[in-house]
FITOR-519550 format. One line per field, with one value per residue (C-alpha): residue number from 0; z, y, x. Coordinates in nm, 2 decimals, decimal comma. Each point is the difference from the previous one (the first is absolute). Layout:
% residues N
i: (NUM ...)
pz: (Z ...)
py: (Y ...)
px: (X ...)
% end
This chain:
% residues 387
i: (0 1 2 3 4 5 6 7 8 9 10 11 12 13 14 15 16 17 18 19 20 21 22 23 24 25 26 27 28 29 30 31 32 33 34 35 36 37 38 39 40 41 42 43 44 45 46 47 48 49 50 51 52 53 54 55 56 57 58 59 60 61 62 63 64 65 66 67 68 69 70 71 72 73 74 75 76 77 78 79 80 81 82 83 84 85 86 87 88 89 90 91 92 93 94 95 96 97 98 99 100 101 102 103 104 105 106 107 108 109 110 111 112 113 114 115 116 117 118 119 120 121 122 123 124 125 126 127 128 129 130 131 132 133 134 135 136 137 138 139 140 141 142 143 144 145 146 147 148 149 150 151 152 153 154 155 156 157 158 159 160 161 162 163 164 165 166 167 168 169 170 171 172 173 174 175 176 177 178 179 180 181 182 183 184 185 186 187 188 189 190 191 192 193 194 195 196 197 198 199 200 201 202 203 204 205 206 207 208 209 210 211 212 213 214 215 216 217 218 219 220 221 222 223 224 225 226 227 228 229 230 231 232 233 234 235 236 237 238 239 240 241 242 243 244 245 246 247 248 249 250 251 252 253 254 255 256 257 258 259 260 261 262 263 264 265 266 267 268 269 270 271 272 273 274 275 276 277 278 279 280 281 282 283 284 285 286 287 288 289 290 291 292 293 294 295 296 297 298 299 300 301 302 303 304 305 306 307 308 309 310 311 312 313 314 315 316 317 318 319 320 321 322 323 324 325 326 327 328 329 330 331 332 333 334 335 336 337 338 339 340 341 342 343 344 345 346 347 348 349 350 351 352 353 354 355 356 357 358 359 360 361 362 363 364 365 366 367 368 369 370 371 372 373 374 375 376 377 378 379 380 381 382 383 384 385 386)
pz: (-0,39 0,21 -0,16 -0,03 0,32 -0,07 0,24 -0,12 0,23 -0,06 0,12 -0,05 -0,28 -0,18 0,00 0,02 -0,10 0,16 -0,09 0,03 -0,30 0,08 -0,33 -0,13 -0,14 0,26 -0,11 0,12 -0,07 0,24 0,11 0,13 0,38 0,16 0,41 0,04 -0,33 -0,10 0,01 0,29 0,01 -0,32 -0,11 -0,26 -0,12 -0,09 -0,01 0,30 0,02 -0,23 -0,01 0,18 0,37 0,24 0,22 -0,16 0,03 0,32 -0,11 0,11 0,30 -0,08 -0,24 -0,27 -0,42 -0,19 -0,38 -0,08 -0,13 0,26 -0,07 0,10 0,03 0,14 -0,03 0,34 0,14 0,32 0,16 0,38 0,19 0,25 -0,25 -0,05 -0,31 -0,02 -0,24 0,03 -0,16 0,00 -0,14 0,11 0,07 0,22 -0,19 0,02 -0,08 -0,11 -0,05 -0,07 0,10 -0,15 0,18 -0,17 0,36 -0,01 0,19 0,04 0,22 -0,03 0,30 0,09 0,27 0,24 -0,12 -0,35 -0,01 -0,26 -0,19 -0,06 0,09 0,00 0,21 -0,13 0,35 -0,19 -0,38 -0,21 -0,33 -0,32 -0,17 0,14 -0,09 0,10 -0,05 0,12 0,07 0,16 0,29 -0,12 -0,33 -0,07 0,04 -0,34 -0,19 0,21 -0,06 0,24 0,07 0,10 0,24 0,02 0,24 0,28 0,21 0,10 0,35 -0,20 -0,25 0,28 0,10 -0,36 -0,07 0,34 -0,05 -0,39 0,17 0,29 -0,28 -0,27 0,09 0,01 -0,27 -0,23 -0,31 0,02 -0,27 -0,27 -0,06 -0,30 -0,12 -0,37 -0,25 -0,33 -0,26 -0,20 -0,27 -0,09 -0,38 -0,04 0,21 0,12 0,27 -0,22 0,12 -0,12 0,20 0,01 0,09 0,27 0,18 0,07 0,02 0,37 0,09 0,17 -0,04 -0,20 0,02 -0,23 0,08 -0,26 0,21 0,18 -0,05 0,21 0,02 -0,14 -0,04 -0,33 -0,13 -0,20 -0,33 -0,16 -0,08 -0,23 0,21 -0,29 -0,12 0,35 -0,05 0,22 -0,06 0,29 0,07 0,23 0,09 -0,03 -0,35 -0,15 -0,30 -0,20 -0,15 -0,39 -0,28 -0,31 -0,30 -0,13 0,27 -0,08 0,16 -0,09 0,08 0,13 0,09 0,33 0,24 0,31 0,38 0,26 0,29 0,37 0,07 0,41 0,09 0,39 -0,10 -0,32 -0,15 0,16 -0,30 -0,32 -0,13 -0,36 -0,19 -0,37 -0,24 -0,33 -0,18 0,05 -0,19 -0,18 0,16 0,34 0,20 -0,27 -0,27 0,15 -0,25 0,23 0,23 -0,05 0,15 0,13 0,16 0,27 0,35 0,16 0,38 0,15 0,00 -0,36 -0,14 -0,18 -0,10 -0,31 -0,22 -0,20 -0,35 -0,07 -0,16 0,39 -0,13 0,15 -0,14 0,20 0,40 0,24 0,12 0,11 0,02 -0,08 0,32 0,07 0,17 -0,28 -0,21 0,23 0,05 -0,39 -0,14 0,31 -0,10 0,16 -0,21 0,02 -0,11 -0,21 0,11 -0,23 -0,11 -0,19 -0,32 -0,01 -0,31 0,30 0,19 -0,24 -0,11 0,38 0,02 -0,32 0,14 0,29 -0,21 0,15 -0,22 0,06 -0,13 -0,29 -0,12 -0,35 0,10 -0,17 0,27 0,21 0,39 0,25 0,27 0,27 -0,19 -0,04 0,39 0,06 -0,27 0,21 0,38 -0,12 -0,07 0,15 0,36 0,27 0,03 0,36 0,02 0,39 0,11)
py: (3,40 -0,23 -0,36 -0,25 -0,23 -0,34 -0,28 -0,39 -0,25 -0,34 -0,25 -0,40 0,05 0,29 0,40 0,25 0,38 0,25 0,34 0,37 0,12 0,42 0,03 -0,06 0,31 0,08 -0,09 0,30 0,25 0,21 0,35 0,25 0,14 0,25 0,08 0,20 -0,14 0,13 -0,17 -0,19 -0,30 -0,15 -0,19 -0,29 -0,27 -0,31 -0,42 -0,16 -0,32 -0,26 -0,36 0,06 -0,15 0,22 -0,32 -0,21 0,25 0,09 0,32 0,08 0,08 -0,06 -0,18 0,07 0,00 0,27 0,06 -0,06 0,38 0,27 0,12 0,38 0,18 0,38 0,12 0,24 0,30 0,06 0,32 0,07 -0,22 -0,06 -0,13 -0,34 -0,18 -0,25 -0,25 -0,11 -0,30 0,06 -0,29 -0,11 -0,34 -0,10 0,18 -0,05 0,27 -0,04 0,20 0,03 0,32 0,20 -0,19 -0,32 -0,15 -0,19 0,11 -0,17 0,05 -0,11 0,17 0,30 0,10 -0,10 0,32 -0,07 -0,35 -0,22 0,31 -0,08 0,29 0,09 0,28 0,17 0,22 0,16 -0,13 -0,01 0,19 -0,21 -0,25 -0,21 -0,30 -0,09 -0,29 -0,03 -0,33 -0,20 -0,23 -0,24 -0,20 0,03 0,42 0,01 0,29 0,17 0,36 0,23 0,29 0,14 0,28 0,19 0,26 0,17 0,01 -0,29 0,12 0,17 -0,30 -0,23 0,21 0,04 -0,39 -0,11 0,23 -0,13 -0,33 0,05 0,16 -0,29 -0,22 0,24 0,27 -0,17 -0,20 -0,26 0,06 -0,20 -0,32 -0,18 -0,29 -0,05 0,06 0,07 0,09 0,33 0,20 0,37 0,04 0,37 0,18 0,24 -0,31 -0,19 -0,39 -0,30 -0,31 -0,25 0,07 -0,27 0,11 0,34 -0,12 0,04 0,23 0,34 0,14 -0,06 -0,01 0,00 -0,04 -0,08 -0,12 0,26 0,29 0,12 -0,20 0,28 -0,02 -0,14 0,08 -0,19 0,14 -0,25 -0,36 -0,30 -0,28 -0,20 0,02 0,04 0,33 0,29 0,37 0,12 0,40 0,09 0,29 -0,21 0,08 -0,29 -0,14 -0,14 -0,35 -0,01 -0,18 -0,16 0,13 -0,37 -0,10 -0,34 -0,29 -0,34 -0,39 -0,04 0,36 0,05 0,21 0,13 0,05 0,29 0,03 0,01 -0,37 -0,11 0,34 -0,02 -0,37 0,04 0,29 0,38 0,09 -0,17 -0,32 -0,12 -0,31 -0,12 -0,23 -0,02 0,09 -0,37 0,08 0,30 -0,02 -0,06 -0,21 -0,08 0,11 0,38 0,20 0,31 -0,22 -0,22 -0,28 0,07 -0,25 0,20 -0,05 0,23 0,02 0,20 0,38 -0,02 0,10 0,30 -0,02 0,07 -0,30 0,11 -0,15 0,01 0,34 0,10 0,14 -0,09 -0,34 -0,01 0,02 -0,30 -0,09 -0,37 -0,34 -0,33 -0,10 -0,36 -0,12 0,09 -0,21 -0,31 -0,04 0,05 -0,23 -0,13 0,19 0,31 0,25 0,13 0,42 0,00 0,38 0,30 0,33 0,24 0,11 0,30 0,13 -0,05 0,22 0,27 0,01 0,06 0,28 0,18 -0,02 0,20 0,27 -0,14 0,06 -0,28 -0,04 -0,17 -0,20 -0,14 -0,13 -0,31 -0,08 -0,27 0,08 -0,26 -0,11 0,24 0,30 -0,10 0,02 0,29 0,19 -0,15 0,13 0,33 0,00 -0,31 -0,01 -0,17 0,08 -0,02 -0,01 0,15 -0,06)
px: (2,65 -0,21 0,00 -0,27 -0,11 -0,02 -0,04 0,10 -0,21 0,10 -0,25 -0,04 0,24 -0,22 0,10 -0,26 0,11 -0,18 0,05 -0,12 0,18 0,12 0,12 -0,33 -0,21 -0,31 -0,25 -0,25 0,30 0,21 0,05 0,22 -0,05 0,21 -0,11 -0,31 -0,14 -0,34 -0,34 0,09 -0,04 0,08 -0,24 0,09 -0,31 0,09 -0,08 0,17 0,17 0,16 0,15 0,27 -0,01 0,16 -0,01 0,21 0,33 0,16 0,17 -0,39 -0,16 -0,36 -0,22 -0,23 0,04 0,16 0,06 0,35 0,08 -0,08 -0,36 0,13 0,38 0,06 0,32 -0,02 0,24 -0,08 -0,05 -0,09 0,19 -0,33 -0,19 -0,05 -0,08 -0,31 -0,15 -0,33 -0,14 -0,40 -0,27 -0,32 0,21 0,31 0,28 0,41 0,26 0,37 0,22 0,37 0,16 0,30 0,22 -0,11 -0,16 -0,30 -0,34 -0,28 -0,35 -0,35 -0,16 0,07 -0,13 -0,36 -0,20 0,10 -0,13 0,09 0,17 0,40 0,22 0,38 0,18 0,36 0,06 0,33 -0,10 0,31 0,05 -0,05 -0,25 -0,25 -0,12 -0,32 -0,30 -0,30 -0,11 -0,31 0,08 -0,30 0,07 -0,40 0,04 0,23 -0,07 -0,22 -0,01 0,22 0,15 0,35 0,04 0,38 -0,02 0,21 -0,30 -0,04 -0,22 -0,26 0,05 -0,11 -0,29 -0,13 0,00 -0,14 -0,28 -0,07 0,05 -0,27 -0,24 0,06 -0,32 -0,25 0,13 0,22 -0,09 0,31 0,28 -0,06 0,16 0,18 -0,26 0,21 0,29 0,09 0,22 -0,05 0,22 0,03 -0,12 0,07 0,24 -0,30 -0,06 -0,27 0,03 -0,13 -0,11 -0,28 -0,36 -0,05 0,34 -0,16 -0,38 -0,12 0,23 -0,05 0,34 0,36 0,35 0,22 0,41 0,31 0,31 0,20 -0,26 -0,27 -0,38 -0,26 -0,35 -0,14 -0,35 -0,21 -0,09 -0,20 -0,08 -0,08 -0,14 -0,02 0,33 0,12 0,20 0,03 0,14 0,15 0,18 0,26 0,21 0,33 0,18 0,17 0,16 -0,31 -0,04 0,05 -0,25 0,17 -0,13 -0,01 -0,19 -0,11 0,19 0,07 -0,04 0,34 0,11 0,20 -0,14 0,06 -0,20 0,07 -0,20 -0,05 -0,13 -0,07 0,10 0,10 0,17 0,22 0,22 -0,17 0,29 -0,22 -0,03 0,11 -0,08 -0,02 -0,12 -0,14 -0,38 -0,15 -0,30 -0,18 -0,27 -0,17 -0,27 -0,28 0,22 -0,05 0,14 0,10 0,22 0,27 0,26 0,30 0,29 0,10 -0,06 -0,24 -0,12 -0,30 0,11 0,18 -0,35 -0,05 0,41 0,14 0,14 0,26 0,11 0,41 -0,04 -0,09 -0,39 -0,31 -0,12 -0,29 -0,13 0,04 -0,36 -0,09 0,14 -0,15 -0,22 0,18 -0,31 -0,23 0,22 0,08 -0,42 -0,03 0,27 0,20 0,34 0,14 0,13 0,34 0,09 -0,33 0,01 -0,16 -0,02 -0,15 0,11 0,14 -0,22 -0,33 0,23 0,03 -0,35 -0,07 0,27 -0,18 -0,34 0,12 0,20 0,31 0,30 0,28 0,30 0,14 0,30 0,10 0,37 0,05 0,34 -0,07 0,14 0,12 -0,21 0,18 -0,06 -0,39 0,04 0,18 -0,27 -0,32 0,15 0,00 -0,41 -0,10 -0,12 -0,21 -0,39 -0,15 -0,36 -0,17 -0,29)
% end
């Protein structure tokens, strides 16, 4: 069993860990591929890139930013010994590949050849049997999560032919691939793929993605809105566990809650992001009765999570924090984790109005903060908006 890379770098008396984690799930899924495989090449979309800086490591031999889990992973049995095995890293910007093969060496390219341009490529002449870890990364820090695609394939001539020809016809014929310009959070409410998230997180948008940890990124489609209480209904193909409501659903001055979401994607945790505090107040800006305070830390990208009470139901939908300039101009102080939600009985009157039926809970046994966490991975996940 190949074992996880890590590289210590010890500099002025500070140790940075970089890492591209091979026991982590892939993120866009894997596959099986014997030699001769069908429907070739392979063809895998994706977001490219991450925080991690190939640069700053030299078990690499190139630069550019990866995820830290591999974005893709074939397990492969080869067939025709003349046949070579290629990866193809394809993007409207400067794209890096990486990959480490069954024999647990590192390889690394971000341009593959002249004809291909700024495409990134690798080359197994006598590819070995077993799993393949690859990521595809941008060699720009601006280019992260631009939209790409991965090419397998054991054709790798008419592979070169077919890109340098989509490459020559780009500026005249092809629209541009459509780039990331925000994130979210979103949550599955039924296990049919219905997800909730904010209205503003998906306003402006001309397509969705929607991606819990360790399973594949799929398409998510909005069903409708509520501008003025900033909700959005979205449906994808992905089933998942679904978020539970408390029967007893209102909460309390005082009552502990909890945050999970995907905050700064790109910068902290791709794997989720937990934090807690308490109900601060019952109500909102203005004394806004359909939102409410919370303690707990949020970031841009935890809106549209779920906030969890200690049963681990929905106690309402992360959506804004206090604006600290607003705030220091009106009274001269800056506010610290004034952050709010909406209630979670807003929430449900949106779900109704849409026919939507979500789930319930009346479990009076209060769960520890770890098991709140493990319950919102398995339908909590990351919502990319393209345009």
């Amino acid at each position: 069993m190949r074992s996880t890379i890590f590289l210590i770098l010890s500099i002025a008396a500070t140790a940075t860990v970089i890492a591209q984690d091979v026991s982590l799930e892939p993120y866009y899924g894997e596959v099986s591929l014997a030699g001769g495989f069908e429907d070739d090449p392979h063809v895998v979309s994706m977001i490219a890139g991450g925080s991690l800086d190939l640069s700053e490591s030299p078990l690499f031999s190139c630069n550019g930013f990866t995820a830290d889990a591999p974005d893709y992973q074939i397990d492969y049995s080869p067939g025709n010994p003349d046949l070579e095995l290629s990866f193809f890293a394809v993007a409207e910007v400067d794209t890096v590949i990486l990959i480490n093969a069954p024999n647990g060496l590192w390889h690394c390219n971000d341009d593959f050849s002249t004809q291909l341009g700024s495409t990134a490529g690798l080359t197994f002449e006598q590819p070995l049997a077993g799993v393949y870890d690859i990521w595809v990364g941008v060699y720009d820090q601006d280019d992260i999560y631009s939209a790409a695609e991965l090419y397998i394939t054991e054709l790798a001539n008419l592979l070169d032919e077919d890109l340098t020809e989509t490459d020559s016809s780009s500026e005249t014929s092809s629209p541009g691939a459509p780039q990331v310009i925000g994130s979210g959070t979103a949550f599955a409410v039924t296990t049919e793929g219905h997800l909730i998230t904010n209205y503003h997180v998906i306003s402006g948008c001309n397509s969705l993605t929607f991606q819990i940890p360790g399973s594949a990124a799929a398409e998510a489609a909005v069903v409708s809105t509520n501008e003025s209480s900033d909700l959005a209904l979205l449906r994808t193909d992905i089933p998942t566990r679904a978020a539970q409501f408390h029967t007893r659903s209102r909460i309390r001055l005082g009552d502990e809650i909890v945050v999970y979401g995907f905050p700064l994607l790109g910068e902290l945790s791709s794997q989720g992001n937990l934090t807690s505090g308490v109900v601060s107040a019952l109500t909102g800006l203005g004394d806004d009765l359909s939102t409410f305070q919370i303690s707990a830390q949020i970031q841009p990208g935890n809106s549209g999570g779920p906030v969890f009470d200690r049963y681990g139901a929905i106690a309402g939908v992360v959506v804004s924090t206090a604006n600290q300039d607003y705030f220091a101009q009106q009274s001269g102080n800056i506010p610290q984790d004034v952050n709010f939600a909406i209630t979670a009985d807003i929430t449900q009157s949106f779900l109704r109005a849409n026919n939507v039926r979500y789930e319930e809970s009346d479990s009076v046994e209060e769960l520890r903060t770890a098991d709140i966490a493990e319950r919102a991975q398995s339908f909590t996940g990351a919502l990319l908006c393209y345009r």
